[in-house]
PDB file of N, CA, C and O in Angstrom, chain B, residues numbered from 101:
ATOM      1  N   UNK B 101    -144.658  19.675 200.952  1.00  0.00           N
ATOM      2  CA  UNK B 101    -143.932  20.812 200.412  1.00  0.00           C
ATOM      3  C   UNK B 101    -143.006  20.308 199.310  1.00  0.00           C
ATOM      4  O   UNK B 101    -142.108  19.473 199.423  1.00  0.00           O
ATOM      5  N   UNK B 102    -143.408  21.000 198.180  1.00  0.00           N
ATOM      6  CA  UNK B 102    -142.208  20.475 197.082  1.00  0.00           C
ATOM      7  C   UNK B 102    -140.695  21.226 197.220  1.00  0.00           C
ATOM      8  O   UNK B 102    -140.665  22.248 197.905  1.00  0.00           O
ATOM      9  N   UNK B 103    -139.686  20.847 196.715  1.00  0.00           N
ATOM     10  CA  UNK B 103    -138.798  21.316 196.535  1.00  0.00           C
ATOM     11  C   UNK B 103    -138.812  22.025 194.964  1.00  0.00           C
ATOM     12  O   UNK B 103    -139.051  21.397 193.933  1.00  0.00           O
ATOM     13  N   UNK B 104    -138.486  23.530 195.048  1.00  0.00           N
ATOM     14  CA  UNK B 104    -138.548  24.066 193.812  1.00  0.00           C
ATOM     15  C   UNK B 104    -137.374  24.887 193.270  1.00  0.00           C
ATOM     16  O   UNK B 104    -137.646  26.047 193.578  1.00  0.00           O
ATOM     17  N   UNK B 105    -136.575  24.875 192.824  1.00  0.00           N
ATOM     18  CA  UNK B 105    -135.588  25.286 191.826  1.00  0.00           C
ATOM     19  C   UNK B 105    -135.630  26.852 191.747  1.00  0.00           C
ATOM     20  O   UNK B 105    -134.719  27.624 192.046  1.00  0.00           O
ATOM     21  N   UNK B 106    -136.529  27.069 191.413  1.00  0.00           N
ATOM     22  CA  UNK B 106    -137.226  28.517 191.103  1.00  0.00           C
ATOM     23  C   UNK B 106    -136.872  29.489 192.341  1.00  0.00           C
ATOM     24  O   UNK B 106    -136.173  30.483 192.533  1.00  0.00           O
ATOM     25  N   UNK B 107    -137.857  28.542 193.171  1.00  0.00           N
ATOM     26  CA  UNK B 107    -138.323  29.087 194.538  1.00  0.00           C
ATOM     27  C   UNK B 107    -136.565  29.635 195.216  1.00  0.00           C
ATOM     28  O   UNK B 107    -136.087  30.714 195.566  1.00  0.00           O
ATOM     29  N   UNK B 108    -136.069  28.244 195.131  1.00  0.00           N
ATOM     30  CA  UNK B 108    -134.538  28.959 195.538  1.00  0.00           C
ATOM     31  C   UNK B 108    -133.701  29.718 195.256  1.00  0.00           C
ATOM     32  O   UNK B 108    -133.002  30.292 196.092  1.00  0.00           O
ATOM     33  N   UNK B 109    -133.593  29.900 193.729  1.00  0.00           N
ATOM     34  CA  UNK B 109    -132.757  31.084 192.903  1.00  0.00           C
ATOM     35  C   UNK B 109    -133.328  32.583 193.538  1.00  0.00           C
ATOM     36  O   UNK B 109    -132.665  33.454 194.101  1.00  0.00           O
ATOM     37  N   UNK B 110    -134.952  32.558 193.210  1.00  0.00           N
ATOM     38  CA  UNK B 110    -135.316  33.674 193.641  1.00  0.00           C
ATOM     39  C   UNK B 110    -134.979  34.132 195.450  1.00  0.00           C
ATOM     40  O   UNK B 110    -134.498  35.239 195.688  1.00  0.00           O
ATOM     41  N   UNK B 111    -135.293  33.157 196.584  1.00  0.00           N
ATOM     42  CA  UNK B 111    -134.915  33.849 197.591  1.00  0.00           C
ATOM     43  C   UNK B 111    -133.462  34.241 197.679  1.00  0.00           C
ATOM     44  O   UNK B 111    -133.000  35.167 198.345  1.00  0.00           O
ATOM     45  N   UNK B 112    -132.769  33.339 196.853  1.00  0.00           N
ATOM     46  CA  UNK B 112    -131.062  33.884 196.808  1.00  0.00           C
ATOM     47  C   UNK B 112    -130.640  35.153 196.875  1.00  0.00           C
ATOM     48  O   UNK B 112    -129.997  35.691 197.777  1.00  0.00           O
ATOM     49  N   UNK B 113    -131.301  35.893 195.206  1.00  0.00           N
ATOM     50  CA  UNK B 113    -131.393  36.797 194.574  1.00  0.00           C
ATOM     51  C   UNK B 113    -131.701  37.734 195.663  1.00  0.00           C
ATOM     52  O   UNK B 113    -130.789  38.387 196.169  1.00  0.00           O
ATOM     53  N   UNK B 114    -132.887  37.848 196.054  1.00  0.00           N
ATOM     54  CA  UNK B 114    -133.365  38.919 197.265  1.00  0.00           C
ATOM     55  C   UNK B 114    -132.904  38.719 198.276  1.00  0.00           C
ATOM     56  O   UNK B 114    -132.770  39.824 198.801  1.00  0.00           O
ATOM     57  N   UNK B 115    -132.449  37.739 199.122  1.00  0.00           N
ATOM     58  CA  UNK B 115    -131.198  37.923 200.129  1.00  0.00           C
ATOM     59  C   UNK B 115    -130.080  38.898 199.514  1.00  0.00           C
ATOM     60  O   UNK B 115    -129.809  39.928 200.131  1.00  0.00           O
ATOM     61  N   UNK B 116    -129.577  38.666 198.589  1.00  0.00           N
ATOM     62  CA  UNK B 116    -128.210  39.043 198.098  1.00  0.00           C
ATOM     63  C   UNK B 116    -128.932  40.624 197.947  1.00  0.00           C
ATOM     64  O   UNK B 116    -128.660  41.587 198.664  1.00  0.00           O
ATOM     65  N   UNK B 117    -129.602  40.609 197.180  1.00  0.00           N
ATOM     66  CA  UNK B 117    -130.166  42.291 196.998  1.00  0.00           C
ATOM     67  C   UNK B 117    -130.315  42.987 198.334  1.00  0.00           C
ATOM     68  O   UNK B 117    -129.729  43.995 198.730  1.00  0.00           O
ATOM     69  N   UNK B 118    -131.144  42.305 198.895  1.00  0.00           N
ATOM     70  CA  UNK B 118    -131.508  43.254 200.253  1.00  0.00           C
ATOM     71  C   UNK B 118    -130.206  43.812 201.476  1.00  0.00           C
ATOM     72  O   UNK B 118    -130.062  44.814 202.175  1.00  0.00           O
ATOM     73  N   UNK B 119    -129.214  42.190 201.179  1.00  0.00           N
ATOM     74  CA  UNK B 119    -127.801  42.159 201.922  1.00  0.00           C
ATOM     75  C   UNK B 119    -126.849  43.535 201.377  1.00  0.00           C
ATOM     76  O   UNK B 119    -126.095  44.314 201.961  1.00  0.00           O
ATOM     77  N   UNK B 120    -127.338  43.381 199.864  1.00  0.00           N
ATOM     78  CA  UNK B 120    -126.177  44.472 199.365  1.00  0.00           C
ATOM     79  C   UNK B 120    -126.335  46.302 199.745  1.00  0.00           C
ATOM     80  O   UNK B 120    -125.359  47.040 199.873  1.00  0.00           O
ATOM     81  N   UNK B 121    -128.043  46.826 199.893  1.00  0.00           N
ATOM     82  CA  UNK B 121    -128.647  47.878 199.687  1.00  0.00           C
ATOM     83  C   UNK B 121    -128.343  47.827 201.750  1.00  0.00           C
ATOM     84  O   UNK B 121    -128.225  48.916 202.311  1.00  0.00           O
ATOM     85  N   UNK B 122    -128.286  46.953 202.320  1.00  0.00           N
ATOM     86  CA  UNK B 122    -128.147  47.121 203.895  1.00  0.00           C
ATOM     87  C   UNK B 122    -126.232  47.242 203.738  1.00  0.00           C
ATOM     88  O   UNK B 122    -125.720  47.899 204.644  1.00  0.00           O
ATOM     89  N   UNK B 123    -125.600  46.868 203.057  1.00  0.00           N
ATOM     90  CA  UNK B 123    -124.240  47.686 203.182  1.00  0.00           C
ATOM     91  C   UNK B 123    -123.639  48.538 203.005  1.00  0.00           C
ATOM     92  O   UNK B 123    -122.648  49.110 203.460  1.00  0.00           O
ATOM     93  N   UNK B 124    -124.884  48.669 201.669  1.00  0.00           N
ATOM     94  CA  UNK B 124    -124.424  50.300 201.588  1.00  0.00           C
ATOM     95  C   UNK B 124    -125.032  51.486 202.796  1.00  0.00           C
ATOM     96  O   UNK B 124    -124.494  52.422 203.387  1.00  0.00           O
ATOM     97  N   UNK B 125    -125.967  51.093 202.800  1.00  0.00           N
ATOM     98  CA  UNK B 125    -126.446  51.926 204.135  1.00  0.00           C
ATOM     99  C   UNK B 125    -125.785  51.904 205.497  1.00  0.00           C
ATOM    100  O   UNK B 125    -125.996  52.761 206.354  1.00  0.00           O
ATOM    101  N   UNK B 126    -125.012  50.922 205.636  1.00  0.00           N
ATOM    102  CA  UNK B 126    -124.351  50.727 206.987  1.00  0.00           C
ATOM    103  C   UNK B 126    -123.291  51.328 206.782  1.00  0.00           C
ATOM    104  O   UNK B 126    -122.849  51.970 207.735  1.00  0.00           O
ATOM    105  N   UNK B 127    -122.360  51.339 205.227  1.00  0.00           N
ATOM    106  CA  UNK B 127    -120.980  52.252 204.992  1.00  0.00           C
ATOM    107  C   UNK B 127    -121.202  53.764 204.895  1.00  0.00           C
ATOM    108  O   UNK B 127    -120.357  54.647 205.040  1.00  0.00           O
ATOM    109  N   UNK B 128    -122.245  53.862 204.677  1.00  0.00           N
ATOM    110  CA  UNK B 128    -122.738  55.343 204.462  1.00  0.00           C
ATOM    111  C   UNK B 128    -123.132  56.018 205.920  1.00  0.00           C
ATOM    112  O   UNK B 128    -123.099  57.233 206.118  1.00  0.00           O
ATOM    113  N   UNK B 129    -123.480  55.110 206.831  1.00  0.00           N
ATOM    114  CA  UNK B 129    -123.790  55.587 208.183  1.00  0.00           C
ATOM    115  C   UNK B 129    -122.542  55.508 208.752  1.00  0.00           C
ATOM    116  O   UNK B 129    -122.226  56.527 209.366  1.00  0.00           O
ATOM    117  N   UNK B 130    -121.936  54.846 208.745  1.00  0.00           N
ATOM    118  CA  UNK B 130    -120.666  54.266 209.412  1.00  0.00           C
ATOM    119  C   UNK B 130    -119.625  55.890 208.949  1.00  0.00           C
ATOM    120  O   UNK B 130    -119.176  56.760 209.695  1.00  0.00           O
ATOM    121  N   UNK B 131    -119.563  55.774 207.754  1.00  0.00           N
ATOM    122  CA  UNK B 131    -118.902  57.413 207.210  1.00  0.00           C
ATOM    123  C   UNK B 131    -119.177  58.208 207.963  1.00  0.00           C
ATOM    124  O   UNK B 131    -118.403  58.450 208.890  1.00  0.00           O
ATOM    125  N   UNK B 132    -120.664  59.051 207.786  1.00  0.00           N
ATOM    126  CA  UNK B 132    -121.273  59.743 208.861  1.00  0.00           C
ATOM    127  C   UNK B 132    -120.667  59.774 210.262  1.00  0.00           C
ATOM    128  O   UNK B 132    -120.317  60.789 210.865  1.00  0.00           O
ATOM    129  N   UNK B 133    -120.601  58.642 210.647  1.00  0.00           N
ATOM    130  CA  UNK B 133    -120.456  58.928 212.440  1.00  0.00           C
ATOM    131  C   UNK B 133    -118.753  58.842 212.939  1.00  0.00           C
ATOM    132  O   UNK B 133    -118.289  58.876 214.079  1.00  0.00           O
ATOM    133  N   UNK B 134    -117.941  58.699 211.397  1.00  0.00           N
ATOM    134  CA  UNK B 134    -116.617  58.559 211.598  1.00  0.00           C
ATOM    135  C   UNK B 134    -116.343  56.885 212.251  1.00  0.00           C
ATOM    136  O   UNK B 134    -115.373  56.579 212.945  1.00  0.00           O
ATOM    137  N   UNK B 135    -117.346  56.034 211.869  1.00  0.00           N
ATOM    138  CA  UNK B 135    -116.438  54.630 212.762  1.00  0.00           C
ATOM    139  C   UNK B 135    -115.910  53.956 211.167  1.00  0.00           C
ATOM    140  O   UNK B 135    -116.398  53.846 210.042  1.00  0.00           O
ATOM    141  N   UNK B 136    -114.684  53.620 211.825  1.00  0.00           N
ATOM    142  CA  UNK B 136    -113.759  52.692 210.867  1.00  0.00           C
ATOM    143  C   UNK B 136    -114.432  51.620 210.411  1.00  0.00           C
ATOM    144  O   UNK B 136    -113.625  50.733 210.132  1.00  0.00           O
ATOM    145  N   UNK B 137    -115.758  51.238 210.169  1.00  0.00           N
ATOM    146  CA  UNK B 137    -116.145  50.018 209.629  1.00  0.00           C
ATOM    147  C   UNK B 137    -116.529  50.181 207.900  1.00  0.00           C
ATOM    148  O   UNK B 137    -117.314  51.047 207.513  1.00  0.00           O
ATOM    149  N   UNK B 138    -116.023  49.460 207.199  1.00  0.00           N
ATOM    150  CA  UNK B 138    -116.444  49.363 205.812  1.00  0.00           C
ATOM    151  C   UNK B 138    -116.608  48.359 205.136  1.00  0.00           C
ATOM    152  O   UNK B 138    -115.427  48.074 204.936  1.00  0.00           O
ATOM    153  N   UNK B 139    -117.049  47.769 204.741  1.00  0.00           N
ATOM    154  CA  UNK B 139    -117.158  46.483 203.794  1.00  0.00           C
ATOM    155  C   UNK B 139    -117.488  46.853 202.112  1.00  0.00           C
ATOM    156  O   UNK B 139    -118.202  47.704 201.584  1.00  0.00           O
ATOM    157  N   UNK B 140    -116.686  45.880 201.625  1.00  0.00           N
ATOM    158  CA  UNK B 140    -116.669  46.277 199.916  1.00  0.00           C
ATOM    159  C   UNK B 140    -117.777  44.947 199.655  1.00  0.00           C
ATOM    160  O   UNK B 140    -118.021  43.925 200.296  1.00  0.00           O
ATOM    161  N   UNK B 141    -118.386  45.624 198.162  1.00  0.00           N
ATOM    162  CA  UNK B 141    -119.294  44.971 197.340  1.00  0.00           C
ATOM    163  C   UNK B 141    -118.326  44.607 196.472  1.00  0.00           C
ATOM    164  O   UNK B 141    -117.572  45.353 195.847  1.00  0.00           O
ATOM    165  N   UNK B 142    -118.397  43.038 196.456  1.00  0.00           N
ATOM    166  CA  UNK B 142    -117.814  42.338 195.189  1.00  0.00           C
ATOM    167  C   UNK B 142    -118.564  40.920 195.648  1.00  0.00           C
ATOM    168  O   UNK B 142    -119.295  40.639 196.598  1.00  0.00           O
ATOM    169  N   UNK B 143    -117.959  40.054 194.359  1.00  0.00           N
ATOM    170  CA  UNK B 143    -118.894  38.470 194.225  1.00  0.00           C
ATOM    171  C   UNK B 143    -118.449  38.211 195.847  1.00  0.00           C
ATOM    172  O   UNK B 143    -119.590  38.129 196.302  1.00  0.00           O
ATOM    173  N   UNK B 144    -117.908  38.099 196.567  1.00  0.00           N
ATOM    174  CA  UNK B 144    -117.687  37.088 197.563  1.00  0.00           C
ATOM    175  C   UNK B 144    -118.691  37.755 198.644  1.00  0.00           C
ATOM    176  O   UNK B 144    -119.283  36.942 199.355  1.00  0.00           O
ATOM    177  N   UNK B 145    -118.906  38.844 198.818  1.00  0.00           N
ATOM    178  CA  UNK B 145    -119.482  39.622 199.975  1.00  0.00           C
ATOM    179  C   UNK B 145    -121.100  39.540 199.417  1.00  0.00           C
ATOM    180  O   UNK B 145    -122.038  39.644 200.207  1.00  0.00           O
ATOM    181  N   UNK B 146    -121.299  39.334 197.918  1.00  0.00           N
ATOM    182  CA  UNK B 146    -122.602  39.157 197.373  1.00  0.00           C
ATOM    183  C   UNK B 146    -123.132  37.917 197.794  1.00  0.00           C
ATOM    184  O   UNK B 146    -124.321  37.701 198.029  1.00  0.00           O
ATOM    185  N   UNK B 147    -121.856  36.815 197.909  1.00  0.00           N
ATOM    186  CA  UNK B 147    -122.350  35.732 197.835  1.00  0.00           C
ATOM    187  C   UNK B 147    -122.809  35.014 199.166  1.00  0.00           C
ATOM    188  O   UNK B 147    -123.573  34.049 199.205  1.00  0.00           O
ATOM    189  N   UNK B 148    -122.180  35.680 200.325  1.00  0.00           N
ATOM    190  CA  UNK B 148    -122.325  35.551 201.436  1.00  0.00           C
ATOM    191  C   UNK B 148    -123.495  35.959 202.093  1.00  0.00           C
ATOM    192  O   UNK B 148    -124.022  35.222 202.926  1.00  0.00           O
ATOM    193  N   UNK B 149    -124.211  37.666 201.645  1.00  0.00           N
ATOM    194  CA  UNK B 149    -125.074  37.755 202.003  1.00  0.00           C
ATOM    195  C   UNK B 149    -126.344  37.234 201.231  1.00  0.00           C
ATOM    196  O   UNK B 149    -127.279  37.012 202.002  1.00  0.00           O
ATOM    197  N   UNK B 150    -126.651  36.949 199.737  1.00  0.00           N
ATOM    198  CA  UNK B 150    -126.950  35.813 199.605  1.00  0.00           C
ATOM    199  C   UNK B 150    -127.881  34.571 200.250  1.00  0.00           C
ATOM    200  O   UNK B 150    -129.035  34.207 200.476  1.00  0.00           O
ATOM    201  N   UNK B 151    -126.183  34.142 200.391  1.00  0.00           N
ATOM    202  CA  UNK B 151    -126.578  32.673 201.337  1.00  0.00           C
ATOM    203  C   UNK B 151    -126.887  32.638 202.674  1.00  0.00           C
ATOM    204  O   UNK B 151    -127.375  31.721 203.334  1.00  0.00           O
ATOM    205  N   UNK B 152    -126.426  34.127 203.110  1.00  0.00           N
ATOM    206  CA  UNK B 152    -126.938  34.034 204.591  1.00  0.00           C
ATOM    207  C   UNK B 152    -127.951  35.006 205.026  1.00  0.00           C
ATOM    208  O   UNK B 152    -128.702  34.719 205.958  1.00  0.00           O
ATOM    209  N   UNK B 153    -128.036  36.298 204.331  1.00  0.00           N
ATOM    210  CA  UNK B 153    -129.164  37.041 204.131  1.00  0.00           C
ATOM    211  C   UNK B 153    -128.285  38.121 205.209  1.00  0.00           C
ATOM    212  O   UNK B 153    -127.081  38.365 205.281  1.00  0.00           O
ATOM    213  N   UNK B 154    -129.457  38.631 205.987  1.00  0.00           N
ATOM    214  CA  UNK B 154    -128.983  39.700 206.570  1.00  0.00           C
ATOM    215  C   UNK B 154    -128.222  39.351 207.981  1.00  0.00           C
ATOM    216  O   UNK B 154    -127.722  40.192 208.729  1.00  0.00           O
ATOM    217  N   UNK B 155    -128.241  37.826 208.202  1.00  0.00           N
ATOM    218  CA  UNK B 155    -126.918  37.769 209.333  1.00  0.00           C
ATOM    219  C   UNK B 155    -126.074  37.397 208.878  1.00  0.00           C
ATOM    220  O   UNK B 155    -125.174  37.105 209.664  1.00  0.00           O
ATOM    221  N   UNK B 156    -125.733  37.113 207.051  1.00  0.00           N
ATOM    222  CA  UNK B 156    -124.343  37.247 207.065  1.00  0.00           C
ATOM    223  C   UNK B 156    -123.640  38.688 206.672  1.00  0.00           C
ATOM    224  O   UNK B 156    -122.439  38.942 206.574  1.00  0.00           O
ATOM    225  N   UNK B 157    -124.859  39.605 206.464  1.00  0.00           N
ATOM    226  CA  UNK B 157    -123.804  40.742 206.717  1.00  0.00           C
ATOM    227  C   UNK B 157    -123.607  41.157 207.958  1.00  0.00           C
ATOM    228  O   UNK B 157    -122.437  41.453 208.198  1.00  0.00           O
ATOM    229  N   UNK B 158    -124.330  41.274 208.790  1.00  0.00           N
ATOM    230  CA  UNK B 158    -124.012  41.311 210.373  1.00  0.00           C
ATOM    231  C   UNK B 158    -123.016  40.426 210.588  1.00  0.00           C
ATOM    232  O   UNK B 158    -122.426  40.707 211.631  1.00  0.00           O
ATOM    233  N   UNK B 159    -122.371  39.021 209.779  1.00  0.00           N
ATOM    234  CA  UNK B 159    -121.276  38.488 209.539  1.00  0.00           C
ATOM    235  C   UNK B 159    -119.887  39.117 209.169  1.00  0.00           C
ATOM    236  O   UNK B 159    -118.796  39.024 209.731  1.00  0.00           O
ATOM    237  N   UNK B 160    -120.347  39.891 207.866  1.00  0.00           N
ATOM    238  CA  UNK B 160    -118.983  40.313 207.503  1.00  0.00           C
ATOM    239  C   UNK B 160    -118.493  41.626 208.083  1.00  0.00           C
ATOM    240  O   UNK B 160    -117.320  41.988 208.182  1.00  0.00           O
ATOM    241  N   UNK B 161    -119.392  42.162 208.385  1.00  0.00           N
ATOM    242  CA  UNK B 161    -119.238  43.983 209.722  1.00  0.00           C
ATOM    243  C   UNK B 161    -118.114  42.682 210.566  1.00  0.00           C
ATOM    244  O   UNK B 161    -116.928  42.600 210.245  1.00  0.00           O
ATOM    245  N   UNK B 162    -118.722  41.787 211.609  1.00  0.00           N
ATOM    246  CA  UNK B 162    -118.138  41.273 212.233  1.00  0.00           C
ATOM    247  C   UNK B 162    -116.768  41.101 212.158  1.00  0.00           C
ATOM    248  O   UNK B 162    -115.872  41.262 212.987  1.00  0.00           O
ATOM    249  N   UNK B 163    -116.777  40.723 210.942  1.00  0.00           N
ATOM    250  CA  UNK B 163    -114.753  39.879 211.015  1.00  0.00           C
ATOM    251  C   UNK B 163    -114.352  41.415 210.092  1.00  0.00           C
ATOM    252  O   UNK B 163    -113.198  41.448 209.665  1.00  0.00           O
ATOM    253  N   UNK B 164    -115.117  42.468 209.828  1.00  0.00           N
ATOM    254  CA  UNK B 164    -114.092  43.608 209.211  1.00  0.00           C
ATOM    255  C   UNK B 164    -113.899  44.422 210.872  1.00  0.00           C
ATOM    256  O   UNK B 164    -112.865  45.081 210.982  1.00  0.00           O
ATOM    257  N   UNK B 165    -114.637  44.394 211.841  1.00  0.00           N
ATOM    258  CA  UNK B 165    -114.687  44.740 213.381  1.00  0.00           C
ATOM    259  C   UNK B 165    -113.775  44.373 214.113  1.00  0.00           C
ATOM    260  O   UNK B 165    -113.191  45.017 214.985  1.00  0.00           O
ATOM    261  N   UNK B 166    -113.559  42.860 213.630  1.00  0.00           N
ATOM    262  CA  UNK B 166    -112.555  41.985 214.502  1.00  0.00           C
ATOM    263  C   UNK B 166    -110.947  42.140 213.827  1.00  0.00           C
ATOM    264  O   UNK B 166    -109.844  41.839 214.283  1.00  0.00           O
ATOM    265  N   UNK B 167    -111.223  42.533 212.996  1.00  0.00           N
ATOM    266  CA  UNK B 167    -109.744  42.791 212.063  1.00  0.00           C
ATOM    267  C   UNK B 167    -109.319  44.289 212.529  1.00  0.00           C
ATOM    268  O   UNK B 167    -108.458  44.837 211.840  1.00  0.00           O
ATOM    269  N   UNK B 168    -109.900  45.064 213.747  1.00  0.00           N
ATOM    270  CA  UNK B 168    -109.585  46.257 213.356  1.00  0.00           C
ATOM    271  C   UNK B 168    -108.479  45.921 214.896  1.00  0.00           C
ATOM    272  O   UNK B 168    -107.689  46.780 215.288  1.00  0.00           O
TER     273      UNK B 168
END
Protein backbone atom coordinates (compact mmCIF):
# COMPACT_ATOMS: atom_id res chain seq x y z
CA UNK A 1 0.00 0.00 0.00
CA UNK A 2 1.48 3.33 -0.95
CA UNK A 3 1.15 6.26 1.03
CA UNK A 4 -0.62 9.04 -1.01
CA UNK A 5 -0.91 12.74 -0.38
CA UNK A 6 -3.92 13.01 -2.51
CA UNK A 7 -5.59 10.10 -1.08
CA UNK A 8 -5.41 11.98 2.36
CA UNK A 9 -6.48 15.57 1.57
CA UNK A 10 -9.40 14.04 -0.15
CA UNK A 11 -10.71 11.70 2.78
CA UNK A 12 -10.15 14.87 5.03
CA UNK A 13 -12.28 16.96 2.87
CA UNK A 14 -15.28 14.39 2.96
CA UNK A 15 -15.00 13.66 6.60
CA UNK A 16 -15.18 17.38 7.24
CA UNK A 17 -18.11 17.70 4.61
CA UNK A 18 -20.12 14.85 5.70
CA UNK A 19 -19.24 15.95 9.67
CA UNK A 20 -20.52 19.43 8.79
CA UNK A 21 -24.08 18.48 6.73
CA UNK A 22 -24.58 15.77 10.04
CA UNK A 23 -24.54 19.08 12.31
CA UNK A 24 -26.56 20.75 10.73
CA UNK A 25 -29.06 18.11 10.75
CA UNK A 26 -28.58 17.28 14.36
CA UNK A 27 -29.12 21.35 15.24
CA UNK A 28 -32.06 21.37 13.17
CA UNK A 29 -33.50 18.21 14.88
CA UNK A 30 -32.33 19.15 18.16
CA UNK A 31 -34.49 22.71 17.51
CA UNK A 32 -37.42 20.63 16.57
CA UNK A 33 -37.64 18.55 19.69
CA UNK A 34 -36.69 21.63 21.96
CA UNK A 35 -33.29 19.87 23.43
CA UNK A 36 -30.63 22.44 24.37
CA UNK A 37 -27.94 20.90 22.19
CA UNK A 38 -26.20 23.09 19.49
CA UNK A 39 -22.93 23.16 18.02
CA UNK A 40 -21.53 26.06 15.79
CA UNK A 41 -19.76 25.64 12.34
CA UNK A 42 -16.48 27.37 12.34
CA UNK A 43 -12.62 26.20 11.46
CA UNK A 44 -12.19 24.39 14.78
CA UNK A 45 -15.49 22.24 14.74
CA UNK A 46 -14.55 21.74 10.79
CA UNK A 47 -11.41 20.64 11.78
CA UNK A 48 -12.32 18.18 14.25
CA UNK A 49 -14.83 16.53 12.32
CA UNK A 50 -12.44 16.33 9.62
CA UNK A 51 -9.95 14.54 11.51
CA UNK A 52 -12.25 12.47 13.25
CA UNK A 53 -15.17 12.10 10.90
CA UNK A 54 -18.41 11.32 12.30
CA UNK A 55 -17.21 10.33 15.93
CA UNK A 56 -15.80 13.47 16.34
CA UNK A 57 -18.96 15.05 16.00
CA UNK A 58 -20.62 12.60 18.23
CA UNK A 59 -17.44 14.24 20.05
CA UNK A 60 -18.35 17.69 20.08
CA UNK A 61 -22.52 17.04 20.87
CA UNK A 62 -20.60 15.35 23.75
CA UNK A 63 -18.60 18.09 25.58
CA UNK A 64 -21.54 20.80 24.31
CA UNK A 65 -23.92 17.89 26.53
CA UNK A 66 -21.44 17.83 29.22
CA UNK A 67 -21.22 21.62 29.50
CA UNK A 68 -24.88 21.82 29.99
Amino acid sequence: MRFSIRRLVWNFFFRMAVGLVLIVAVNFVCTLANIPLWVGINPVTAAATGFFGVPGVLLLYGVVGYGL
